[in-house]
N, C-alpha and C positions, 0 to 999 in steps of 0.2 A: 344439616351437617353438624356432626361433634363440633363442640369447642372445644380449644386444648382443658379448659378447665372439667370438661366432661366428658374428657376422655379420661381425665385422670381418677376424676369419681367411680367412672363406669371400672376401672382397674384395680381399684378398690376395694368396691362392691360385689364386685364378681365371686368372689369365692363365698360370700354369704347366700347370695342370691341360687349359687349354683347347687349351696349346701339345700336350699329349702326348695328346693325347683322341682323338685316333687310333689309336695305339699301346695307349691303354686298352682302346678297344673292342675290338679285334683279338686282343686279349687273353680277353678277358671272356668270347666266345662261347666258343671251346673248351673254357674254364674250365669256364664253368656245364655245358656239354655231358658234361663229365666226371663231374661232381659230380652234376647232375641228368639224365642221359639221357633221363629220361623228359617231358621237357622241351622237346625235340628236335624232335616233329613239327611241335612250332607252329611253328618257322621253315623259309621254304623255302629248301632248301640252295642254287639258284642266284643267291639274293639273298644268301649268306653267300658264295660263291666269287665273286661281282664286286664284294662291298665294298658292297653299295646297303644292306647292313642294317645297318653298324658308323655306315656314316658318318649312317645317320637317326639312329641312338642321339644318336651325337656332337650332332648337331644339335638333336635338341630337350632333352639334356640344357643345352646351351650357352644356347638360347633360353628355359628359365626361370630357369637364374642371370642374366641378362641381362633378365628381365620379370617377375621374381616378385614384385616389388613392385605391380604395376598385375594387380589379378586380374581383370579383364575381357580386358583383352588376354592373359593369360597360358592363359584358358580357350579362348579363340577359338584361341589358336595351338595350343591342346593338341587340338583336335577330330577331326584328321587322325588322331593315335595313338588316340584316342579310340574311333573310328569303326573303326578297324584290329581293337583289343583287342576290341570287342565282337563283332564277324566271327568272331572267334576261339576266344571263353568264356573270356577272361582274365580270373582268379578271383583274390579278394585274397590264396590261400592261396601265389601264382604270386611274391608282393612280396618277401618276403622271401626267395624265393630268386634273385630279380635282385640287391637290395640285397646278400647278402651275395657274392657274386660280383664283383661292381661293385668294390665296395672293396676286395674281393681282387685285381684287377688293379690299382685304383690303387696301392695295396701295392709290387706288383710292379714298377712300369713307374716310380714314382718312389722308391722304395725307402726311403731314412732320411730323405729330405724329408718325410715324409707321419710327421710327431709323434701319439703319441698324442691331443692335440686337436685336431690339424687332422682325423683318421678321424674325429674323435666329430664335428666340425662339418660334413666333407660326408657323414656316414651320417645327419645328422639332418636337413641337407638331403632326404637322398634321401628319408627318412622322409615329408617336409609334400609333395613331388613323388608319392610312391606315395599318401598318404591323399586328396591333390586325384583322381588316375586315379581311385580306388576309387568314390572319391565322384561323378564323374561318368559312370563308366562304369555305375552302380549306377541312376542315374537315369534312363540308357539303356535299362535293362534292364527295369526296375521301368516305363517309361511304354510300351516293345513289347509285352510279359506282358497289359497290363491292354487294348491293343486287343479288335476284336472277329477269333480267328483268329488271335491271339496267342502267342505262348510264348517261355518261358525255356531256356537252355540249346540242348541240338538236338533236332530233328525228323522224323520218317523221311518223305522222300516219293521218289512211284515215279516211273521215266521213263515220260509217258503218251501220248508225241511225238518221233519226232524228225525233222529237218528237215534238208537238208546245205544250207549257203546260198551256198558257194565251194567253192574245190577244197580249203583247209585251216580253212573255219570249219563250227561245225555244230552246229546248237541243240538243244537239248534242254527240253523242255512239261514241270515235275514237277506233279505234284499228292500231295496229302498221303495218307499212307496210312490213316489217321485217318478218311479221309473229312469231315473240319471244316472250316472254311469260313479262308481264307490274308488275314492278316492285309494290310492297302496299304502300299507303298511307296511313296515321292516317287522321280518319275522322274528319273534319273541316278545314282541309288543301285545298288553291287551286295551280292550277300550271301556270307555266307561257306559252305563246301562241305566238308563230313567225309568222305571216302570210306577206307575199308581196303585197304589192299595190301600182302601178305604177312602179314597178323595183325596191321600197326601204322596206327597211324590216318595222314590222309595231309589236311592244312589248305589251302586254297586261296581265293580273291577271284574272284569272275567277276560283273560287269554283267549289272543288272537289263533284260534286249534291248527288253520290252515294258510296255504300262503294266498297270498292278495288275487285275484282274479278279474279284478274290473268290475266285476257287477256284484259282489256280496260278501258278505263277512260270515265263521264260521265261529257261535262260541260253545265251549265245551261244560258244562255248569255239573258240580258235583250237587247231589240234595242234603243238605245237610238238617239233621232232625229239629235242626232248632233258628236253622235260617231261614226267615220269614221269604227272602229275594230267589234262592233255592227252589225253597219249598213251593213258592209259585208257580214258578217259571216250570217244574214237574209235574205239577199237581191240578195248575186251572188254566195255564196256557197250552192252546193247538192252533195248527196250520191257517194261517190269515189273521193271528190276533198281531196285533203292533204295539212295539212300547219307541221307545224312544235313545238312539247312541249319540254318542260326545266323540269329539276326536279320541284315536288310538294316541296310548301314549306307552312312556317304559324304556326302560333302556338296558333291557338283556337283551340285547341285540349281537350277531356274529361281526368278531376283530376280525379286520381284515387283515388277509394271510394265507399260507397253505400250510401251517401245523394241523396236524391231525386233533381230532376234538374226543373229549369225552363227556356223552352227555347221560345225567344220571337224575331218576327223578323218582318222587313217592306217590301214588295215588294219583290225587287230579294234579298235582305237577309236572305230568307229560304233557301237560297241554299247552305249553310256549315247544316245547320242544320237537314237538311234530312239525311246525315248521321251519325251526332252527336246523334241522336231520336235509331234510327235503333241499334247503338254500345250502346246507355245505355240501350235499352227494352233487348237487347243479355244478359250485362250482370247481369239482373233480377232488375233494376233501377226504380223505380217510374218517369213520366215524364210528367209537364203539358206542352204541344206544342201551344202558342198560335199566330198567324199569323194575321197581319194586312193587307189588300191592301185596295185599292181604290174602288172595287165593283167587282160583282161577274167574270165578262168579266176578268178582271184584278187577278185574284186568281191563281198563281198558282198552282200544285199538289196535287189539293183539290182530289181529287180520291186515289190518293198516299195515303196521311195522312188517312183518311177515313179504308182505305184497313188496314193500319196500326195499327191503334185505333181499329178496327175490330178483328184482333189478340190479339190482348192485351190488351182485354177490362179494365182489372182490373189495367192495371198498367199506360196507357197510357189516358190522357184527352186533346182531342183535343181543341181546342177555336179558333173561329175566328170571325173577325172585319173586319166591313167593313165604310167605311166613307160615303157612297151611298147605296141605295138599303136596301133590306129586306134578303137576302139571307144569311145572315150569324148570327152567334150566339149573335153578339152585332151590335151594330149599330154607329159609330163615330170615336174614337181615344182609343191607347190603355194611361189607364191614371191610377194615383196612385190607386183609389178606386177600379176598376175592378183588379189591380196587388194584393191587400189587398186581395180581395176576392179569388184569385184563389195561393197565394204563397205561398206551402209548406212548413211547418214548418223544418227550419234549411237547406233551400233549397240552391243548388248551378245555377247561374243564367247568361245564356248565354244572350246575344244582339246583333243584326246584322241587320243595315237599312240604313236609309239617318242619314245624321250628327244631327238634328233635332230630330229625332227619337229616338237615341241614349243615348241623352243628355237628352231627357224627360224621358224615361224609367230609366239610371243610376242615375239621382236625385231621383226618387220617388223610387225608390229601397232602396236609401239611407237613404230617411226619414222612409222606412219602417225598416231600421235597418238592412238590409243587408250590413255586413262590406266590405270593400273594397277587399279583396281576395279571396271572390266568388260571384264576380260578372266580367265578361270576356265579353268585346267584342273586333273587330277587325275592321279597316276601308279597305274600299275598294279601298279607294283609297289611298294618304300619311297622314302618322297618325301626329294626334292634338288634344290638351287637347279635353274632351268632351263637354267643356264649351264654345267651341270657335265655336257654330253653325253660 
C-alpha cells in the first residue's frame, strides 16, 4: 500500500513518467525478452512490431494512475486485460517478472530522475496494479473451473470439423479429447488457442463463431499471409490433429434489454457476431446484420445469415457490402448515409473489423447521435483509442 508520502511522489511524477511511457514501453519488451525469453510466446510478435502492444501497456498503466482511487471504475476498465491474461494462463508467478522489468526500463529511459524513492513509489504501485490483476483474474478462473465442462489452465481438443467459409476464412468444430462435456460461453466471447510449432508453444485469440452446445467449440480463423497461427491452422492442420484451448474470455457480450441491435462487422469480424444475431433473434430482438468484405469470393457465412434471415424474416435484415463486384446488396464501404438508412430507432450497436473500420463506423454512429454506451466494439488484437487507425 501507498504511503501518503508516495502517493504524493507518485502525483508528481506522473506526468513525466506519462510523458516517456512510450519510450518505456518500447523499452521494456525487449528487456524482459531478454531476461525472460521464455516469456516470449505469450506475445504476438506482430502486435510487438506495429507498437499495438507497447502502447496498450502505456495505456492502461496510464489509466490506473489516473483511476485507482475509484475501484469500480478502475476494475471495469481493467476487464479488457483481464479477459486477455486469462486467454492466456497469466499466472501470478508472470508479476514479478513484468514488475521487475518495468522499472528497469523506467531506470533506463529516465535515468537519475528516477531517485531511489520515486522506484520504491512506482514498484509499489506496480505492486497494488499486479495484486488487483491477480485478484481478478483468479476469480476468472476459479468461477470457469467450477462450471459444468469446466477447466483450469489448458485443455486438449481435437479438430472434429472443418468448414472453408471464404476464400481466406475457415472454421474449425473442436471437441474435447476427454470426451467431457464443454463448458458455455456468452456469445461474443472468444477463447484463447495453444498450438506448437517447432517445439515452442505458439498463443493466439480467435472468436467464439457459434453459440455454446455442450459438447464443442466453433472457431472461425482468417489466414493471414504473414500469421504464422493462421497460416497453420490452414495449411498443416486436418480432422484429428489437437492443439490446445484456455478459458473463453471477452466482453462484447449482448446488454441485457429489448432495444433493437445493430450489428455491423468487416471481414473476419463477423465472427463474435454470428452468435451475438442467433442470442438476440432467441430472445425475440429486432436485428439489422450488416457485413462488409471485399467481394463475393471473400464473404464469409453468406448461406449462414441467409438461412437465418430466412427464419426470422420479420425480425432479422440482413445487409451486405461489398467493395468489388455486384453480388451484394450495396456496392463500396459501409458509411454514415447507408448507417442512417438502416439504424433502428433507439438502437444498441455492435462493431467488429480492422481498426479502420471501426473508427469509421464509431464516428458516424456518433454523428448519428448514438451516445457512447451503446455503441460496443472489441479489437482483435491490443486495444487503442478508435481514433488511433
Amino acid at each position: 500500500m501507498l504511503t501518503p508520502a508516495q502517493e504524493e511522489l507518485i502525483a508528481a511524477t506522473a506526468p513525466t513518467v506519462a510523458e516517456h511511457l512510450d519510450a518505456i514501453t518500447q523499452r521494456f519488451y525487449p528487456l524482459m525478452f531478454e531476461r525472460y525469453p521464455e516469456v516470449k510466446p505469450l506475445f504476438n510478435e506482430a502486435h510487438q512490431a506495429d507498437g499495438g502492444q507497447p502502447r496498450a501497456l502505456a495505456g492502461a498503466v496510464l489509466a490506473y494512475v489516473q483511476l485507482r482511487q475509484d475501484r469500480a471504475r478502475v476494475r471495469e476498465t481493467l476487464a479488457t486485460v483481464v479477459s486477455k491474461h486469462v486467454s492466456l494462463d497469466i499466472r501470478p508467478e508472470h508479476y514479478p517478472i513484468v514488475g521487475e522489468c518495468l522499472m528497469a526500463a523506467i531506470g533506463e529511459v529516465l535515468s537519475d530522475a528516477v531517485t531511489p524513492e520515486i522506484a520504491d513509489a512506482w514498484g509499489t504501485l506496480y505492486e497494488e496494479l499486479a495484486g488487483l490483476l491477480i485478484e481478478l483474474e483468479d476469480h476468472r478462473y476459479r468461477e470457469f473451473e467450477q462450471r459444468p465442462g469446466g477447466w483450469r489452465g489448458t485443455r486438449t481438443f481435437r479438430i472434429a470439423e472443418i468448414r472453408q467459409e471464404s476464400a481466406v476464412i475457415r472454421s474449425f468444430v473442436l471437441a474435447p479429447v476427454d470426451g467431457g462435456p464443454v463448458a458455455e460461453h456468452a456469445p461474443g466471447q472468444y477463447i484463447g488457442v495453444r498450438l506448437t510449432l517447432d517445439g515452442e508453444p505458439l498463443y493466439r485469440h480467435y472468436s467464439l463463431s457459434a453459440l455454446p452446445d455442450g459438447s464443442t467449440y466453433r472457431i472461425s480463423v482468417k489466414r493471414e499471409p504473414e500469421g504464422r497461427a493462421s497460416r497453420h491452422l490452414h495449411d498443416a492442420m486436418a480432422l484429428g490433429d489437437t492443439l490446445e484451448l484456455l478459458p473463453p474470455a471477452g466482453d462484447l457480450t449482448l446488454v441485457e434489454g429489448d432495444e433493437p441491435l445493430l450489428l455491423a462487422s468487416g471481414g473476419v469480424g463477423q465472427t463474435p457476431m454470428l452468435p451475438l444475431a442467433r442470442q438476440a433473434l432467441a430472445q425475440g430482438r429486432r436485428v439489422v446484420y450488416l457485413h462488409a468484405a471485399l467481394d463475393a469470393e471473400h464473404h464469409a457465412f453468406r448461406d449462414e445469415v441467409a438461412a437465418l434471415a430466412e427464419a426470422h424474416p420479420e425480425r432479422l435484415q440482413a445487409v451486405s457490402v461489398h467493395e468489388r463486384g455486384e453480388a451484394a446488396d450495396h456496392t463500396g464501404r459501409i458509411d454514415r448515409a447507408l448507417l442512417a438508412r438502416l439504424l433502428p430507432q433507439d438502437a444498441r450497436c455492435y462493431f467488429v473489423g480492422p481498426q479502420g473500420f471501426m473508427s469509421a463506423v464509431d464516428r458516424a454512429l456518433a454523428e448519428l447521435g448514438v451516445p457512447a454506451e451503446r455503441r460496443h466494439y472489441e479489437h482483435f488484437g491490443p486495444s487503442r483509442p478508435l481514433d488511433a487507425a
